[in-house]
N, C-alpha and C positions, 0 to 999 in steps of 0.2 A: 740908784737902787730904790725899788717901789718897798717902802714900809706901809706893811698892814694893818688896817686902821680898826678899831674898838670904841666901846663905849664900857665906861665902868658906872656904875648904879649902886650907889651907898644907901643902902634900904634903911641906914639912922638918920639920915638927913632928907628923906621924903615928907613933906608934908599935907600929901594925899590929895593936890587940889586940881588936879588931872588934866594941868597945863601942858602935859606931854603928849595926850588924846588930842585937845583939841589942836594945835599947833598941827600933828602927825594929819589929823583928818584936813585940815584947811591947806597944808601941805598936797595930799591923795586927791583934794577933791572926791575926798567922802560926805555922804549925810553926816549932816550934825547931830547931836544929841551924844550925852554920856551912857558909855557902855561898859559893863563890870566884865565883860570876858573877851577874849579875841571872837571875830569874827568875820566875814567879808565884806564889812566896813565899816571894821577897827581893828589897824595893826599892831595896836599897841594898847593894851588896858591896864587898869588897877584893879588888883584883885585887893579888898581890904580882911586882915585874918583879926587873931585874936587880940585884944591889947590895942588896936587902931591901929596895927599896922598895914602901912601899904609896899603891895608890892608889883614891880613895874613888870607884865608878860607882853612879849614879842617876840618874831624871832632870835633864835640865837645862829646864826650866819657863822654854822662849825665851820672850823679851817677844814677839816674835809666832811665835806655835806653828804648824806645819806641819801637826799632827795636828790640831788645831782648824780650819783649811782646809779639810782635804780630805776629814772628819767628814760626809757626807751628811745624816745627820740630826739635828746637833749636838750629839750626844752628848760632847761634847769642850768645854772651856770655860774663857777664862782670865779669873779672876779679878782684879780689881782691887787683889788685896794678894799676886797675883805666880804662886799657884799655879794650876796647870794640872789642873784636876782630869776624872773619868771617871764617868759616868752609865750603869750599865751596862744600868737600864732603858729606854734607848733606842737602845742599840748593837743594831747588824742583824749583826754579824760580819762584815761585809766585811774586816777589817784593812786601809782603808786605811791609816793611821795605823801600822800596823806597819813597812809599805812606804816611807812620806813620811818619816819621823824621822829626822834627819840624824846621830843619833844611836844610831841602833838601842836605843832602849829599851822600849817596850812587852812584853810578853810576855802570850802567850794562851793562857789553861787548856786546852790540847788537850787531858789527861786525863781531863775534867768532861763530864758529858751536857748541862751547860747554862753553857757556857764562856763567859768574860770577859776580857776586857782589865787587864789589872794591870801599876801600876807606882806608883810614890813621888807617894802627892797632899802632901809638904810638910807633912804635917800642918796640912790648911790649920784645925781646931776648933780646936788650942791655937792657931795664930797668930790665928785671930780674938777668942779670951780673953784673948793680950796676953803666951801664953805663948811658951816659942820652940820649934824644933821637935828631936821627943822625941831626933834621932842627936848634934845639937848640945850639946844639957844634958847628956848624956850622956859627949861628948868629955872625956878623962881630961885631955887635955896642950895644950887651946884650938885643935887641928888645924880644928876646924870652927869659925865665928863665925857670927853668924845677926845681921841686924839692916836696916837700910833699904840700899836697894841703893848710892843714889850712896855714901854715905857708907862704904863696904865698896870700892868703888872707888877712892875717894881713897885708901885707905887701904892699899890693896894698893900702891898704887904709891908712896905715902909709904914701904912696908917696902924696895919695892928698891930708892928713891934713899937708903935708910939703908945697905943694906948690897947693894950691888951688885957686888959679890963673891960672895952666896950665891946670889945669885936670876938665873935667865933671866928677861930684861929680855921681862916679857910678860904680861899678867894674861887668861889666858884662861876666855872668855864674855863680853867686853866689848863686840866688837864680831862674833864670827862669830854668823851668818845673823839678821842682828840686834841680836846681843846674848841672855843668858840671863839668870837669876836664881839659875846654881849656877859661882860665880867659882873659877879654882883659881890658885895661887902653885907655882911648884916651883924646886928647885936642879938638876934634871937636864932637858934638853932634852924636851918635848915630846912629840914625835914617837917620841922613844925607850920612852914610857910608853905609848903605843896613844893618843894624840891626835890624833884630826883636826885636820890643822894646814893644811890648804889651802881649809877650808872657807871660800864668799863670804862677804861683807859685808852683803849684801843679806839681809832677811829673804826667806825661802822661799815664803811666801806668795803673794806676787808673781807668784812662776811657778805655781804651781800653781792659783790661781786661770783665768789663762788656759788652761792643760787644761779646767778643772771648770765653768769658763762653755760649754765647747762640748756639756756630757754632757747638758740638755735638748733639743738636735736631735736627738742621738745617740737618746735614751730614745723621743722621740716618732717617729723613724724604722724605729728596733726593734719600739716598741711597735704603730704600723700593720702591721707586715709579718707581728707574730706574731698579730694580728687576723682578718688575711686567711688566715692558717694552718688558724687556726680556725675558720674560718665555712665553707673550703671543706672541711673534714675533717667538721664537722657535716653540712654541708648532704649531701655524699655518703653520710654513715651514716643523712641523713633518705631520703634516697632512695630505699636500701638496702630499710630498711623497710618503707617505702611499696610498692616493687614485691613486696617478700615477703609482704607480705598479703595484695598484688593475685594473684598465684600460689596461695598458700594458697586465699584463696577459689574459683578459680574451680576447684581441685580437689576442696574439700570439697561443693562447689554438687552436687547431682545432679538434673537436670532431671525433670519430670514426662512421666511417659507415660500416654496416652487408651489407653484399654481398647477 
């Protein structure tokens, strides 16, 4: 049986030296240089808040992805060992997926003439060779753990009933819009570090499937109407035509005269 794999991130044991960037980037073969936000290359950054803390953004690779829903042509796809990975040979650019993320993480090479969707695939080749992934080996002070999800859940929450004094009593990604596969611990409130804290329970999918079942009426209503656009915009330029040659002729015509 394939257990689903996670990363848990104890934001008291960061020590903000963004060994996790650069690993990820030399991993991606992205430019180098430190970056304070995600973007199309860096999948992973440190945001630092108040009090020096840091805090690790990436994807969160939801057990049911929202970007995989509303994926038109499925270029989006969750993997059975957790990551949420991106096909860019069949992305159309629409950004739905930019829009849907409950998490605003996607980011799209506006600067490229032939632009993609980039963000953290989890390194899904080393997890499939058994390795862990490249921000994690990386971590200098065990801030990040990688290993099967339940077992990273028990295990968060084993840390707070130890010392529940340090930690907000909360292990988020467990259960918002779903549930994710990128768990975090903290000693300062949430909401104070830029977390979505009011996010449902419900995976997202759910809703946005009810949108995305109604867009083949939608398509095949559009699509008659821009049909009939065109047939009557042709047909009038056949016509067009037609009468200009009937004009033409009957002016180049010069009848015969009897002597």
């Amino acid at each position: 049986m394939i257990q689903r794999k996670a990363m848990l991130v104890d934001i008291t044991l960061c020590a903000g030296c963004n060994a996790c960037q650069e690993a990820c980037k030399a991993q991606n073969k992205l430019p180098g240089g430190e970056e304070k936000a995600l973007s199309a290359t860096a999948y992973t950054a440190l945001e630092v808040h108040s009090n020096d803390v840091a805090v690790r953004r990436m994807c969160q690779h939801c057990e049911e992805p929202t970007c995989v829903s509303v994926c038109p042509v499925g270029a989006f796809t969750k993997t059975d060992l957790g990551p949420v990975l991106y096909d860019e040979s069949k992305c159309i650019g629409c950004r739905y997926c930019m829009t849907a993320c409950p998490f605003q993480v996607p980011r799209y090479e506006w600067a490229s003439t032939k632009p993609r969707v980039q963000k953290c695939r989890f390194c899904y080749d080393r997890i499939k060779s058994g390795l862990q992934p490249a921000c994690a080996e990386a971590c200098p002070t065990g801030a990040t753990k990688f290993g099967n999800r339940d077992e990273l859940v028990r295990e968060a929450h084993e840390r707070i009933k130890a010392e529940p004094d340090k930690y907000v009593h909360r292990v988020y990604g467990v259960k918002e819009v779903g549930g994710t596969s990128i768990l975090y611990l903290t000693s300062v409130p949430f909401e104070q570090l830029g977390f979505k804290t009011g996010l449902q329970e419900q995976p997202l999918p759910a809703l946005t499937w009810n949108v995305l079942s109604k867009i083949p009426g939608v398509v095949s209503v559009g699509g008659t109407m821009l049909l009939g656009v065109w047939w009557i915009t042709n047909r009038r330029e056949e016509v067009a035509r037609v009468e200009g040659k009937s004009r033409q002729s009957k002016h180049t015509h010069v009848p015969a005269h009897e002597d």
